[in-house]
N, C-alpha and C positions, 0 to 999 in steps of 0.2 A: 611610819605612822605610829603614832602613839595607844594603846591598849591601858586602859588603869593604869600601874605602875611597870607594867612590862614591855620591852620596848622589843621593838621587829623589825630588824633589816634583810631584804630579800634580794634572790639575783636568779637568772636562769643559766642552767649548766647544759648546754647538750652531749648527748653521751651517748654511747654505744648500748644496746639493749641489751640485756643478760638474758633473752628468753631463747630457745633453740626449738625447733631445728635453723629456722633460717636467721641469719642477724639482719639487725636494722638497727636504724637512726632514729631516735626521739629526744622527744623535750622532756628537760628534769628543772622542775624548780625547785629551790632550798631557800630558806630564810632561818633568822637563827633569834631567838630571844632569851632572856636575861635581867640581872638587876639593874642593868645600864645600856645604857644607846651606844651600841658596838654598833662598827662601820667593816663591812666588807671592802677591804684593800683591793685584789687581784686573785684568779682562781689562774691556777699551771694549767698546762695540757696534760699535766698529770695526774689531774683531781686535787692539788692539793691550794685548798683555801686558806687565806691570809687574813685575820681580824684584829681589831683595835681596839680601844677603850673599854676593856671589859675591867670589871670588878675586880681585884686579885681575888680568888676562892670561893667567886659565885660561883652559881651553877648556868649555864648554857645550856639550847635545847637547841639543834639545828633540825628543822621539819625539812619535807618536801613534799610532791606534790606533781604531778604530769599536766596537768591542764589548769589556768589559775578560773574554774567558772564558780568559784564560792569560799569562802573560809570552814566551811565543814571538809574541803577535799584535802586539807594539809593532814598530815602524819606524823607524831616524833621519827627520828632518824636516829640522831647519835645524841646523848649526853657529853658535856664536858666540864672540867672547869676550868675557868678562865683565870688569866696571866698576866701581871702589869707589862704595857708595852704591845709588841708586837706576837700575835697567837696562829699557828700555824697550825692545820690539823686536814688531813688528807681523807677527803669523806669518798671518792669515788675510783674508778682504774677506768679508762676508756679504752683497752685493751688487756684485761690479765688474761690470764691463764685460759685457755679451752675451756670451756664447760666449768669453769670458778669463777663465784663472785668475792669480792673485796670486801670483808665485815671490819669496816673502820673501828681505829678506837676509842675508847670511852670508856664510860660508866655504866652501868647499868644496876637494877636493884632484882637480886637474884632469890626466887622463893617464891611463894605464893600466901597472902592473906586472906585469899576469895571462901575457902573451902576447908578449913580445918585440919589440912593435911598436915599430918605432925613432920614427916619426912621431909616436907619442903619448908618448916620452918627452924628460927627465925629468918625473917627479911633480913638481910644485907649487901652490902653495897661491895660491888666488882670490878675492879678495873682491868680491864681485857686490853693486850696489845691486838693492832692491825693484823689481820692473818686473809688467806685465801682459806673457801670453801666450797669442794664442791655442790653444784647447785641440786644436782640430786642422789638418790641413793646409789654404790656402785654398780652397773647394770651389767649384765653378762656377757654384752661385747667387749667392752673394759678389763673386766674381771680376765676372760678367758686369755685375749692376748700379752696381761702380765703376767697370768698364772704359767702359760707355754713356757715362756722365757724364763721365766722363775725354775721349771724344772730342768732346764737344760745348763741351770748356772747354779745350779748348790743348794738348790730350796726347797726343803722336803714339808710341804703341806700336812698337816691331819687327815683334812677334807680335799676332793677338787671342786664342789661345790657345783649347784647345777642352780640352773633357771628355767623361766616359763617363757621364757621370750628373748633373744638377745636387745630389747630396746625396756627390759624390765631387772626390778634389782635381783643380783646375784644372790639365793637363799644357802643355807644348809652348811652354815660356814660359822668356825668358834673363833673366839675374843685372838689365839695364837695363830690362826690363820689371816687374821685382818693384818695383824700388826707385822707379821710375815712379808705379807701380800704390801701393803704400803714402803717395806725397804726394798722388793723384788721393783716396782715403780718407780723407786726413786735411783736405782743402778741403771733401768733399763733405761730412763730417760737421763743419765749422767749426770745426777745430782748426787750429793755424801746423805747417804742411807741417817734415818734420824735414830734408831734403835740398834743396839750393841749388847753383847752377851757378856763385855769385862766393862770394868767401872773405867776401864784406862781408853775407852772408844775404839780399840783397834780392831774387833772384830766385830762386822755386822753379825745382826744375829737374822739369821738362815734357817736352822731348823731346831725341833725339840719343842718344849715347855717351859718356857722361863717368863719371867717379871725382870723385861731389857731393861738396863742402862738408856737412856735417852741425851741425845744434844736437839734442845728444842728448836734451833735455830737452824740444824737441817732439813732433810725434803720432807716427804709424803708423810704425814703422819695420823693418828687416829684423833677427833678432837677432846679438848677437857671440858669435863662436865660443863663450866663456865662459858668455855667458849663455845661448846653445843647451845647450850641455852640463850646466851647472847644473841648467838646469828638467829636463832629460832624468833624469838620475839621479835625480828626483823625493827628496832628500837621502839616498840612500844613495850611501855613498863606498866607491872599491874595488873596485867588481862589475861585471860584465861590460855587461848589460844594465838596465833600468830597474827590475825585478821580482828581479835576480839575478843568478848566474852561469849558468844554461843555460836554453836555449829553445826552444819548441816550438809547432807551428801552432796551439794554442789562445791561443796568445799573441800574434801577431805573424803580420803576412803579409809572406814571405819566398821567396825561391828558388818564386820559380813563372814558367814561363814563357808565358803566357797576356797578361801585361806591360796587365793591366786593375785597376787600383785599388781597395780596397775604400770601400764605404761611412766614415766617420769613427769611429763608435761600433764599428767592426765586433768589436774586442778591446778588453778591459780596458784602464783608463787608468794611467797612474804615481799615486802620493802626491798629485801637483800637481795632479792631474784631467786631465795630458791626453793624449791619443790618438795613438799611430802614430809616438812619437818612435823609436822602434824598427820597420823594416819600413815598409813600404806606398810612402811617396815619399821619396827626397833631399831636403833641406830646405835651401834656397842660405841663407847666412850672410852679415853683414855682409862680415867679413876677406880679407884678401889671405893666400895661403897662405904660413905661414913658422914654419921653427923653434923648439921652445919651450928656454926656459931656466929655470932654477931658482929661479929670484927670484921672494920675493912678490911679487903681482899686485892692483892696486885697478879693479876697472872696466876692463881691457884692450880697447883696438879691434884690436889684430893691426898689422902691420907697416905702415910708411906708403907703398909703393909695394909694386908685383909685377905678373903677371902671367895669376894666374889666382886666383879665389876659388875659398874653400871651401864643402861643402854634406857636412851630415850626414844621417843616419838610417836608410840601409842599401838601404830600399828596396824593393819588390817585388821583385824581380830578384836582389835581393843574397843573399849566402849571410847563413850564421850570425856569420861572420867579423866581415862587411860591418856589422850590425846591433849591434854592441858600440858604448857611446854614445861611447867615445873614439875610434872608426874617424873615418879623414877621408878626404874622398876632395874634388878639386879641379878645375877645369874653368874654361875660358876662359871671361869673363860672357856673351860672346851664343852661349855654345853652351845647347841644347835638347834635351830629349827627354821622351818620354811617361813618364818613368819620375823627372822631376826638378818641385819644386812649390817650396811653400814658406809658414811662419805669421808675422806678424808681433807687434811688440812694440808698448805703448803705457807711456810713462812711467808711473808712480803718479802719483794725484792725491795735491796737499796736506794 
């Protein structure tokens, strides 16, 4: 059907649920609009959709949607731009990873205009590759059984880091402990560790205090600012928080001062399936804190020295303020608190 000048072609995907504890099967609808009457070709068993006749260097918007009982229940998903010919672009996983969802790639417009925040401006435009993430913050059964392995194979921690719950996030743990902790995951599950202590990749880096070498295209790693905020916005652009512009305790655990973590499932997820990127814990990030500028962005790490990383997501503690997914808030890597976690990324597979 035709909209004003914006044209809409739809299709239903069925796909495996990203919510836990138990899986299931539902219905995902997607439709995609644009400068032009693109036609949906074929979707894989892999999630990845096939389109046609787009614009070269328009903009595309693919929504979705669970149930079709209205036009207010669609959602943005993913930005793209479009390509003379044939467009291929992989929005879904119908099996990734344990407890990770699939943040497809695109565009996104990173920053905030809502609120005057000097730190989150200017607006500009991000292009993030495909990556996995996990859906919630690391929780202390997680935590504990890499951390075991980790000391018995070369890995000397800062912290050992404790919890409120094994089914709640890991607290009491710095920026060199995360990034530790995510190459002890990626040896112990037999993937090449994504962090190294020499520029020549040969040595993981295991223990001490350093600012690793990275191969971003190996395992477990911490996310970058961009690619925090991307999956957070779950593809809506513009809005305050992951679900909108305002929020409220059935959304989000926030501004409490009890400073005890919920559960992961405890609120509703974003579009992406995942938990808590608003409220409950800070989330440490790959980047060094620094100013943003206007210029398109492919895959950004953040600045190549500094002094203190960033860490999003507001937090239990935090206000409403805090919990907006461009809020940043920054901290020396070995400082700690019970109120600071964090999820990691895993590249896509081939």
């Amino acid at each position: 059907m035709l909209i004003g000048k914006i044209s809409w072609c739809w299709l239903v995907l069925v796909m495996a649920a990203a919510i836990l504890p138990a899986p299931a099967q539902s219905s995902r609808f997607y439709r995609i609009s644009g400068p032009a009457a693109s036609q949906i070709l074929t979707v894989t068993p892999a999630g990845l959709v096939v389109w046609t006749n787009a614009q070269p260097g328009g903009s595309y918007t693919f929504q979705t949607c669970t149930a079709l009982a209205g036009a207010t229940n669609w959602v943005d998903y993913v930005q793209l731009t479009g390509a003379a010919g044939s467009n291929s672009n992989r929005l879904f996983d119908p099996q990734p990873p344990a407890q990770m969802a699939l943040i497809p790639a695109g565009v996104f417009t990173m920053g905030d205009g809502l609120d005057a925040d000097a730190s989150a401006l200017p607006l500009h435009q991000v292009y993030v590759s495909a990556f996995y993430l996990d859906q919630f913050d690391v929780p202390q059964l997680l935590w504990d059984g890499v951390y075991q392995w980790a000391i018995l194979h070369g890995y000397h921690f800062d912290n050992a880091g404790q919890g409120p719950g094994l089914d709640r996030p890991e607290q009491m743990i710095n920026w060199y402990d995360c990034v530790k902790w995510c190459n002890a995951r990626s040896e112990m599950t037999g993937k090449t560790p994504a962090y190294y202590s020499n520029v020549a990749l040969t040595a993981p880096y295991r223990t001490g205090q350093l600012q690793p070498y990275v191969n971003w295209q190996a395992g477990y790693r911490l996310p970058t600012e961009a690619e925090w905020e991307k999956a957070a916005r779950g593809g809506l652009n513009g809005l305050r928080y992951p679900w909108g512009n305002s929020i409220n305790s059935s959304l989000a655990h926030y501004n409490d001062t009890d400073e005890t973590p919920t559960p992961g499932n405890a609120y509703p997820p974003n579009a992406y399936g995942l938990y808590d990127m608003s409220g409950n814990m800070w989330q440490w990030c790959w980047d060094w804190y620094g100013s943003y500028d206007s210029a398109i962005q492919t895959d950004p790490h953040g600045p190549a020295t500094g002094t203190r990383h960033v860490n999003r997501g507001g937090g239990m503690v935090g206000g409403e303020y805090d919990c907006r997914v461009c809020d940043r808030d920054t901290d020396d890597p070995a400082f700690r608190d019970n109120y600071v976690g964090f999820r990691s990324v895993l590249p896509t597979r081939p």
